[in-house]
N, C-alpha and C positions, 0 to 999 in steps of 0.2 A: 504493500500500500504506500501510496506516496504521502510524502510529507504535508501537502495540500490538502491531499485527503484528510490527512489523522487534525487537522487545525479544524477543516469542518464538520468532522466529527465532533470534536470537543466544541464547537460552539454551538452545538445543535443539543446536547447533552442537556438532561435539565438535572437544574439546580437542588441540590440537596436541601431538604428540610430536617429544620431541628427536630430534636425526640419529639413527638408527642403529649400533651400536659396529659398526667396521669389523674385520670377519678378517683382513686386511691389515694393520691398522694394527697390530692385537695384534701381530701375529708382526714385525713390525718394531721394535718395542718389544722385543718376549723375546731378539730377534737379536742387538740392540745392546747390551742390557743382558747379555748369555750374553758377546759381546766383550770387552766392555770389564772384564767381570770377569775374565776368564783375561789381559787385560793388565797390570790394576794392584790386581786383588784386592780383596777385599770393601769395604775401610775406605776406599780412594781412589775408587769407583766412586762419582759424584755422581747422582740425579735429572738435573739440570742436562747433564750429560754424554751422559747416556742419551736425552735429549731433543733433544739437538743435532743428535747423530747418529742417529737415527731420524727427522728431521725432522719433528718435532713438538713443540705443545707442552706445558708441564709442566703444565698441566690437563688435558691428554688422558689424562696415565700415572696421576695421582694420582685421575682417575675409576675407574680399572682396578684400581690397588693404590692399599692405605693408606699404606706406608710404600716404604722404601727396601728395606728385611728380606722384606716377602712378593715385591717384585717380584725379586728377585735368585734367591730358591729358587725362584719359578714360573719364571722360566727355564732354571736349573741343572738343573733336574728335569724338565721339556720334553725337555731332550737325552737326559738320560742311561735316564730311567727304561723305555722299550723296549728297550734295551742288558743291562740285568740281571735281567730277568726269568726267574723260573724254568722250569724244562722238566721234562715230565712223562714221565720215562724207565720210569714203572714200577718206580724200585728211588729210594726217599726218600735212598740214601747215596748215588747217582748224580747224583739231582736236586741234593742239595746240592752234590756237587761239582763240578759242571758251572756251577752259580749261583756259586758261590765262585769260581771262575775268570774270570766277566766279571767281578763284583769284580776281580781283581787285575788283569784288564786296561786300567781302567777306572783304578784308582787307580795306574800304571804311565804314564797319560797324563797330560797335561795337564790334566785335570776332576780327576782323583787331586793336584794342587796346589789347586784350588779347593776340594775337597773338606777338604782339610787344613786350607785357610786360612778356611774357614765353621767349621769346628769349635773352630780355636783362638781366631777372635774373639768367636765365642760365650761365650767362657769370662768377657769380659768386658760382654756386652751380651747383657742376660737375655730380650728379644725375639727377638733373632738363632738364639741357642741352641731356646727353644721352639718357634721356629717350625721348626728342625730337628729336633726331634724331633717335631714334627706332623705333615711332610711329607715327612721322610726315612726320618727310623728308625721309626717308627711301622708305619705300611706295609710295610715291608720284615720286620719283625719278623711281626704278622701275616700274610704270605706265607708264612714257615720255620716257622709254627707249624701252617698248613696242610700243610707239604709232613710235617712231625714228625707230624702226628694221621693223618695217609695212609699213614707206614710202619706206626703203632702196629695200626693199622683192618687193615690186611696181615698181620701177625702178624711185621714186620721189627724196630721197635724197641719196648722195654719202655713198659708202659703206666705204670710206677709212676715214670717219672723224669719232675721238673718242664720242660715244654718250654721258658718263659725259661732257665732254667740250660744245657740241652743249647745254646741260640742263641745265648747270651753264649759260652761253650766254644768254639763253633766258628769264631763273627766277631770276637771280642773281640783276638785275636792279632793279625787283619788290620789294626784300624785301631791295633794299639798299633807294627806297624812302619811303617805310613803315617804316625805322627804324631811318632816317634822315630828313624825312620830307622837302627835300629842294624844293622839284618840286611835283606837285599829281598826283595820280595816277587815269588814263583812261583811257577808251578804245581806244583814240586814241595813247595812249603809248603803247598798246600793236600794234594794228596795223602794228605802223611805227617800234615796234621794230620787229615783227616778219618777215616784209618785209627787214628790213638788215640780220639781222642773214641768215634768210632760204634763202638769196642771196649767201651767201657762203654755203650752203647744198645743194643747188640744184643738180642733177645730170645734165652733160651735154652732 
C-alpha cells in the first residue's frame, strides 16, 4: 500500500471516544456522597471524601459535577424527590394535604436534618443557596401551582387568589418549624393548617 494510501486511510479513521460514563459509577458517587452528608453535613463533606469512598477518582466526580454544591443536591434529591411527590386524589385540598405530610415525614427524619443544614448554609454560600432553589424549591413550587390551577379549573378554589401567596401560606410554616425548632412538626399541623388557609381559597 502506498504511502498516500495509509495518510487517507488515517484520515478517514474515526475518532476514538472516551470510556463511556458508567450507571454504576454514578450511583456510587450519589450513594457516598447522600452518606456522608447525613454524617457530617454539608460544610465537612469533602470531594476528597466522596471519592475515597466511592472508590474512585476525583476526576471521575468533577466530570459529572462542577462543584461540590451541585453534587451534594443531585444526590439529596435522588432520594428524596419520589418520596414527596404529589397524589392526584381528585380534591386539590386532599392533594395538598397528603403532599404536606410526606413533607413532614421527611423532615421528621434524618434528610429533615440535611435539609435544615443545606438551607442554613446557604444562607452563607450564594451557590449552595441557588442551587436550592433551582433544584429544590423550584420544582416543588411549580408542582403546588399545578395541583392550585387543578382545584381552580374544578370550581374548588378561587381563581382571583395569587397561587405563590396560597404556597408560601401553606409551606412557609413547615420549614419555619424545621428550621427553628420551637413547636414539631405533625400531621396534625398540617391538618389544622390546611383547614385555615384553604378556608380563605375556597371558592364560594
Amino acid at each position: 500500500m502506498s504511502t498516500s494510501t495509509n495518510k487517507k486511510a488515517k484520515s478517514t479513521a474515526k475518532p476514538r471516544r472516551g470510556r463511556p460514563r458508567s450507571p454504576e459509577t454514578r450511583e456510587k458517587i450519589l450513594k457516598a456522597a447522600y452518606e456522608i452528608l447525613n454524617e457530617v453535613g454539608f460544610m465537612d463533606l469533602t470531594i476528597e471524601g466522596v471519592a475515597e469512598r466511592a472508590e474512585v477518582g476525583k476526576p471521575t466526580i468533577y466530570r459529572r459535577w462542577k462543584s461540590k454544591t451541585a453534587l451534594v443536591m443531585d444526590a439529596f434529591l435522588e432520594r428524596v424527590t419520589p418520596e414527596i411527590a404529589f397524589p392526584d386524589t381528585g380534591s386539590a385540598k386532599e392533594d395538598f394535604k397528603e403532599q404536606m405530610q410526606k413533607i413532614v415525614k421527611l423532615m421528621n427524619s434524618a434528610r429533615g436534618e440535611v435539609l435544615a443544614n443545606v438551607i442554613g448554609c446557604g444562607q452563607a454560600d450564594r451557590e449552595l443557596i441557588a442551587v436550592y432553589r433551582e433544584n429544590w424549591l423550584s420544582p416543588r413550587r411549580e408542582d403546588a401551582k399545578k395541583i392550585f390551577q387543578r382545584g381552580v379549573e374544578r370550581g374548588e378554589l378561587r381563581a382571583d387568589v395569587d397561587a405563590e401567596v396560597a404556597i408560601d401560606a401553606l409551606y412557609s410554616p413547615l420549614f419555619y418549624r424545621l428550621l427553628l425548632k420551637h413547636q414539631p412538626l405533625t400531621d396534625q399541623l398540617v391538618n389544622e393548617l390546611v383547614d385555615v388557609v384553604m378556608n380563605g381559597l375556597v371558592s364560594r
